[in-house]
N, C-alpha and C positions, 0 to 999 in steps of 0.2 A: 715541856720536854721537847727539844729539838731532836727531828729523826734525819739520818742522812744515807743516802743511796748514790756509790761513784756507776756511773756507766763505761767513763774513759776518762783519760787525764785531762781530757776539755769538759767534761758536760760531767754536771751531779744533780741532785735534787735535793734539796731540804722541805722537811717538813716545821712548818712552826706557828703554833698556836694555832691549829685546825686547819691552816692555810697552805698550799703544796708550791713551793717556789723553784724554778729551773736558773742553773749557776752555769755560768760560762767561764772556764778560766778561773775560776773565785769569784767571780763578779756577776750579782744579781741579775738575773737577764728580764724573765717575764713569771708572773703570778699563772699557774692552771685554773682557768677559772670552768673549765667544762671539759667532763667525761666523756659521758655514754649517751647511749641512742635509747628509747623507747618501745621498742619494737615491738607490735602483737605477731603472737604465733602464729596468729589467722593470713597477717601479712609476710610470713618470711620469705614466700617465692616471690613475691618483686622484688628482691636484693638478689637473685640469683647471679643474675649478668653485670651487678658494680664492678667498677674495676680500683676506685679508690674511697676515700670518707667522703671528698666532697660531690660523688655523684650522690651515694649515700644521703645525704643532707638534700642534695635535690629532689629526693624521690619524697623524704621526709620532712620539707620542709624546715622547723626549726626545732627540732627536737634535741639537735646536741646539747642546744639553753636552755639550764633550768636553773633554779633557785635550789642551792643546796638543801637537800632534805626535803624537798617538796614532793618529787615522784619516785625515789627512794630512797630505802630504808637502812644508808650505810655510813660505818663511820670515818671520820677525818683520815683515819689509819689507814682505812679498808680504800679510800679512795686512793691514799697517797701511796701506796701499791700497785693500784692499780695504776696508776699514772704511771710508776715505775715500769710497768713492765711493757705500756704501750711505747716508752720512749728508750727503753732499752733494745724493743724490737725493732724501729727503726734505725737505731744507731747499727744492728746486729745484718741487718739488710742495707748497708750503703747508704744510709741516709733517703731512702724510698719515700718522697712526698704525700703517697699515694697514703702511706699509711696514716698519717694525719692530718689533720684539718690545715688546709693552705695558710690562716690566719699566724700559724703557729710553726707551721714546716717551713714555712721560707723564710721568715724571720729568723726562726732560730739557724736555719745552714747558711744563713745570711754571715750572721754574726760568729758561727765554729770556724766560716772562713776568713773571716776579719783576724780571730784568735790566730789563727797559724796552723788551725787542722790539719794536715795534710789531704785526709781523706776528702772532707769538705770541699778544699780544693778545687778538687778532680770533678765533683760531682754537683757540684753550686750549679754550673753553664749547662753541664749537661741533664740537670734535672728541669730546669727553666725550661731547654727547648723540648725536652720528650714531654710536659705536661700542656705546652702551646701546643704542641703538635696531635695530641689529643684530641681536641677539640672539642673539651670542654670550654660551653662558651664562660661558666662563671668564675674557671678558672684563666682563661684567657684574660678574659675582662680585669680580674685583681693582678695577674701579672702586667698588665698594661698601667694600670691605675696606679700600682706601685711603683711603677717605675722600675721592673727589673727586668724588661727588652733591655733597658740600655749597658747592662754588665756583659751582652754579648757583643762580639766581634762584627763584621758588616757581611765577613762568609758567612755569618750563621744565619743572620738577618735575612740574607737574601734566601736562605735556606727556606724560613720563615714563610715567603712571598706565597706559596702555595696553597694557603691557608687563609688566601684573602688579600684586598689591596689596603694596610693596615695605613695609618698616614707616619705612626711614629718611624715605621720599617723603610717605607718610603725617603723618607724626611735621613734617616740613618746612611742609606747609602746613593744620595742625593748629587752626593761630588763624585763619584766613581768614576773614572776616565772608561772608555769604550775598550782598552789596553786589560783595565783589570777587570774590567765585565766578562772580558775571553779569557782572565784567566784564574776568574772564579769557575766560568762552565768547564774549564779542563778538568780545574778541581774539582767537578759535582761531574763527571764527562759518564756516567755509571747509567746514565739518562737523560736523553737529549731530545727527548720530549716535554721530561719534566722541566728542563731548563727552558725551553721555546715559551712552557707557560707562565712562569717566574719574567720570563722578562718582558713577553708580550702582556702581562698585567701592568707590568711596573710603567711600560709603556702606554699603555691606557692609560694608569693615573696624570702620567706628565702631560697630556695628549688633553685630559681633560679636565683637570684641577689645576694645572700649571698652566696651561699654556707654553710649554716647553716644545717648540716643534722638533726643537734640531735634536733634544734628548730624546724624546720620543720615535724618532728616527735612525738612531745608534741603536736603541734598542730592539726595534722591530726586524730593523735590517739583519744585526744579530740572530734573532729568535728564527727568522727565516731559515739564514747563512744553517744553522744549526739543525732545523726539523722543518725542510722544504714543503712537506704534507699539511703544515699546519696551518690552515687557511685564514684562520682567524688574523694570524702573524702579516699574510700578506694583505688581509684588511687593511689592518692599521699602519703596516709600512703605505699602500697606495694613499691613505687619508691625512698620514704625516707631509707624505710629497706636495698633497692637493694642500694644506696649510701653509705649506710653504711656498706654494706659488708654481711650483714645478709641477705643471697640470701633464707635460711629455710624458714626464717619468711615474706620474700617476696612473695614464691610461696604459702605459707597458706593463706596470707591475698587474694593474688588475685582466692585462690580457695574456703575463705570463701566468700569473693562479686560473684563470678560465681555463687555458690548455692542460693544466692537467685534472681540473676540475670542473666540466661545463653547469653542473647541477644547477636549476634555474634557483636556489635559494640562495646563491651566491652573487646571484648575479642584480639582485634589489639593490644594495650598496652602490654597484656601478650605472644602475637605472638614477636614482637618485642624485650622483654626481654628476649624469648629464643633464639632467631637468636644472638641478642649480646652477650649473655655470653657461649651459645655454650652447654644448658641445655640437650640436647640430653644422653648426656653421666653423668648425676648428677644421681648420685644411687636414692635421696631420691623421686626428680623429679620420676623415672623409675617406683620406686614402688606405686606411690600413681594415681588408676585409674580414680580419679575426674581431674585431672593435666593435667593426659598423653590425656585422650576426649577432654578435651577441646583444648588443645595442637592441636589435629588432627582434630577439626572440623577449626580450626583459620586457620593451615593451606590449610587446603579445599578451603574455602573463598577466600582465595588469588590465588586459581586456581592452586593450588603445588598437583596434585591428586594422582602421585604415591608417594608424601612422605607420605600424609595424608592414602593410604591404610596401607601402610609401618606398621605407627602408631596404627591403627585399629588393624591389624593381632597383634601385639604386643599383646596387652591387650587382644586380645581375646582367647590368647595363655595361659593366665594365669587366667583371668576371661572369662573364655566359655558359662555363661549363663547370661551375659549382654545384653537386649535387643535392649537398646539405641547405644552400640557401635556398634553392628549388621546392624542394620539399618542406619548408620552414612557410612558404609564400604556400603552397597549397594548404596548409592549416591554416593560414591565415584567415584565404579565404571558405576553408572547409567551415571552422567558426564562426562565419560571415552566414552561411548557409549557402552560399554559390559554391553549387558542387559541381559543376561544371566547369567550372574555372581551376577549383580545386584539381580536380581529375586533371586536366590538360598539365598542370605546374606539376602533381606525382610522377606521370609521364615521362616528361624532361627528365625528369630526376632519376625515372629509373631505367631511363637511355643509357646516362651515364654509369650507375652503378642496378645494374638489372637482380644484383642481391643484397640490396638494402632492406633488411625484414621488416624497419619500424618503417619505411615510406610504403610498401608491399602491405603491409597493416592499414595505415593509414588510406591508403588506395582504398584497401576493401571497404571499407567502414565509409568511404563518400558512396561505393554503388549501394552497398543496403540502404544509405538515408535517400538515393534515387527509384528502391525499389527495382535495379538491377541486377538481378538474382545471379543474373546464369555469370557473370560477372564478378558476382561479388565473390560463388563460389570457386570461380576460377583462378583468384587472385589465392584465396586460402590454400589451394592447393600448393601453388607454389611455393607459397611460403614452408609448407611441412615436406617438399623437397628439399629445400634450400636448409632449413633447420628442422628435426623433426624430433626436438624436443620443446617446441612451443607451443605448449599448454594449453595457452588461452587459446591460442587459434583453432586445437580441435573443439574446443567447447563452443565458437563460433560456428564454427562448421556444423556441427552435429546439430546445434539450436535451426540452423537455415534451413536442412534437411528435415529438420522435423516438421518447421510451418510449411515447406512446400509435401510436407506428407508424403517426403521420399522416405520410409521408415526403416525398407532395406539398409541403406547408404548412410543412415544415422549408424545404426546399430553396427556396423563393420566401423566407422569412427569411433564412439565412445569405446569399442574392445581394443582397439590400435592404442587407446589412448590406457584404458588398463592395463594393458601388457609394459607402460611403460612407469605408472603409477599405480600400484594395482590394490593400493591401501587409502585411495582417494574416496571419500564417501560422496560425496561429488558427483565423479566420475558413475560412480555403481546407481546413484540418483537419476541421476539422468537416459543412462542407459533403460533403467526400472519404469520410466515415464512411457520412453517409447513403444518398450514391449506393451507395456497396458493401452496405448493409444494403438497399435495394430493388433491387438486383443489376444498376445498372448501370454496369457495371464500366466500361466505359470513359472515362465521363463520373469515375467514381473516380478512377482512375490519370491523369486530366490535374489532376484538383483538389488529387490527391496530391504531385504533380508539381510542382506551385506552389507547396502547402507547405515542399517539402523544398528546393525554391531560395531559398527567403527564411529555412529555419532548416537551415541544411547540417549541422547536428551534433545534431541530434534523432532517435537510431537509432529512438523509436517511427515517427516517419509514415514511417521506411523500411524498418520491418517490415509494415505494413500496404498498403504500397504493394507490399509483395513478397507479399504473402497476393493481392491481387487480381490480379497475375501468374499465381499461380498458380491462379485461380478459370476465367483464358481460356487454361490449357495454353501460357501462354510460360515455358516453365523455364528456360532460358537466363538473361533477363531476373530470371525470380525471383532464380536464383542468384546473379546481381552484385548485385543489392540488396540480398540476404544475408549476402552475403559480407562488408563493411566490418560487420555487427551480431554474427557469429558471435565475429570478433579480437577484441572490445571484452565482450563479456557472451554468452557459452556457453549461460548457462539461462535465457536470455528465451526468448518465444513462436517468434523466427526459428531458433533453434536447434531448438527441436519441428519446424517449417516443413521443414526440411532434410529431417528424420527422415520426417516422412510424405510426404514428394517422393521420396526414396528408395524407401519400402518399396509406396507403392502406384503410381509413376509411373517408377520406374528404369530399368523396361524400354523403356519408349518414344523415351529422349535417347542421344544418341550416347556413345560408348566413352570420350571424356574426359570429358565430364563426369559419366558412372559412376563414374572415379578419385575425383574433388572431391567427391562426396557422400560418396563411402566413404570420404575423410578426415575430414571432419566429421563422419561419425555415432562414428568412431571418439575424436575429440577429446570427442563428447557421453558417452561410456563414463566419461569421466576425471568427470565433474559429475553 
């Protein structure tokens, strides 16, 4: 007995002799050879977050295959219903791929648009690229393998490029004039970032699979032309020039991306292409002083410090009242350890610009390595004239004051520095140190106190909040302070803490808490 089920005037199902056949048109299209999934109840929250069957399958493995009648208990009927209604619900939602298995979904909207479907139609191209776009890889992978990128257009494809440098995608819009590359970005113009990355890929591929300089060139210059920020773009424009032989227009484009980007991570590419082509000795290189800085701070970075002074003196030879090179040569040699040298070159530097906070910085940090105190704090001061939201520099300050056990002039610091931070545990650490170092303990253990409510799992500031417990005889107190640092780390300093609360303070605290210490010194025995 044949059973038959119309969904639309394209797509039916018949049933016959136990076997459930899908009809295109009249015309036998594919046998159902697999239902349902297996699922334990135990497992239904990892399906929470599927978004189609073939993630499904992923999570499951192969469970959609089975042998009819092996894992259940249903008949030819019961399935061929069921079939009905998974494929009646896809036909009832647009033809949504999502809802069945790729093997079966795209084949069949394959061929409802072959028939003359209308609906099909419409949604063959656009179901291809919303499930590439996905990113599923195993769906990706069978849309490739099948071959059904090539039913879309070269807009779409490029659309595509985001999602990776595929070779079919590449290979597709291979012939593009540089004409309709601008005026596919018009087309996609909704983001001109996303486009920079579309074609600054596409440019990579040619750049490095092809060999294509002059493509890879169209495109980069493009990707630039389009989204000036994106650095990567002017990489591979400078690298396409340097292939080509136009070393001029190599070293402009990477010293037009330095100006607006000096970040030293940029600047390894351009270290690199002077080490290989030997730029040293390139006239136009020599005379252009954005080039030759950057040049000498790259090699800095790489720890090369008597070429990078080399470099320095260079330009300063010819440009003498550059401040930035100035100060680039006194780390050079601050690195070196001649901090004398150093010092002399911040100087210069801050002749020129006497509010430069990072050479002012830099200054400071040669007299502390001279052991120039009165100096080193003098320069810090300046600096929190000059900007008095720089951070670091009060923490610098206050640290000096502390070792010169000026403990007034710390403590007016770290409170300058609250007032401006005042949720910094940090800042109340530090502060909490000093009190305890001019023994006022109390004004400690509230500073301590702050700290340890804004960083609740830092067992240091609550070991040292338990040292000044026990500086004013509250052992009690010490003890629960101690107590969460003992569970966690034995042979920190709070562990010693216990030990000498015990042996020269035991007598004094009541009868339980003589038990608790005497388990802790006993637990210190084991470390």
């Amino acid at each position: 007995m044949t059973r038959r089920f119309r969904i639309n005037e394209f797509l039916t199902l018949k049933l016959k002799r136990g076997t459930t056949y899908i009809y295109v048109k009249g015309e036998k299209f594919i046998q159902c050879k697999y239902l349902l999934m297996n699922i334990s109840p135990n497992n239904i929250n990892q399906y929470n977050h599927i978004n189609s069957i073939d993630e499904a399958e992923d999570i499951y493995d192969n469970s959609l295959e089975y042998t009819p009648g092996e894992l259940f208990d249903i008949s030819p009927q019961e399935e061929f219903w069921a079939h009905c209604s998974n494929i009646q619900a896809w036909a009832e939602y647009n033809y949504d791929t999502r809802i069945l298995h790729r093997n079966i979904a795209f084949p069949l909207l394959k061929k409802l648009t072959e028939a003359g479907d209308p609906l099909a139609k419409i949604e063959f191209k656009k179901e291809i690229m919303n499930r590439y776009e996905s990113g599923n890889r195993t769906v990706q992978c069978y849309l490739r393998e099948e071959k059904y990128l090539e039913y879309l257009s070269k807009e779409e494809l490029l659309q595509l490029m985001k999602h990776g440098k595929d070779p079919l995608i590449i290979e597709a819009i291979y012939d593009l004039t540089q004409k309709e590359l601008i005026e596919l970005s018009i087309y996609r113009s909704n983001s001109d970032t996303s486009n920079s990355v579309i074609l600054a890929r596409t440019g990579q591929f040619y750049l490095q699979n092809y060999q294509n300089y002059e493509k890879a060139f169209e495109l980069y210059n493009l990707a630039v032309a389009l989204s000036p920020n994106f650095y990567h773009a002017w990489i591979g424009l400078a690298k396409a020039y340097e292939y080509l032989g136009d070393y001029s227009s190599c070293l402009n484009t990477y010293k037009k991306m330095l100006e607006r980007n000096n970040d030293w991570i940029y600047m390894t590419d351009l270290t690199d292409f002077f080490i290989t082509r030997k730029f040293e000795k390139f006239d136009p290189f020599l005379k252009d002083i954005v080039l030759m800085k950057y040049y000498g701070i790259s090699v800095q970075v790489r720890g090369e410090l008597n070429k990078s002074i080399i470099i320095f003196k260079h330009i300063l030879r010819r440009f003498p009242d550059n401040g930035p090179v100035w100060s680039e040569l006194g780390l050079s040699y601050y690195l070196k350890k001649k901090y004398d040298r150093a010092i002399v070159a911040y100087q210069n530097a801050l002749n020129l610009d006497p509010n430069d906070v990072m050479t002012l910085t830099r200054l400071g940090n040669a007299y502390k390595m001279k052991r120039d105190y009165s100096q080193e704090i003098e320069t810090y001061r300046k600096i929190l004239k000059i900007d008095p939201s720089e951070k670091e520099t009060y923490y610098s300050l206050g640290l000096r004051y502390r070792k010169l056990k000026q403990y007034d002039n710390a403590i007016m610091i770290y409170k300058q520095l609250l007032k401006k931070d005042f949720f910094s545990s940090l800042a109340w650490f530090n502060l909490a140190v000093v009190y305890r170092l001019n023994r006022e303990y109390s004004n400690a253990i509230e500073a301590y106190t702050y700290a340890k409510a804004l960083n609740r799992h830092n067992l240091h500031f609550l070991n040292e909040l338990g040292i000044c417990y026990l500086k004013i005889n509250d052992y009690e107190k010490a003890l629960k302070t101690f107590e969460p640092i003992i569970q966690f780390k034995p042979k920190c300093a709070a562990a010693w803490g216990y030990k000498n609360m015990l042996e020269k303070f035991g007598w004094r605290v009541n009868k339980e808490l003589v038990q608790k210490l005497n388990y802790f010194k006993k637990m210190l025995k084991k470390y």
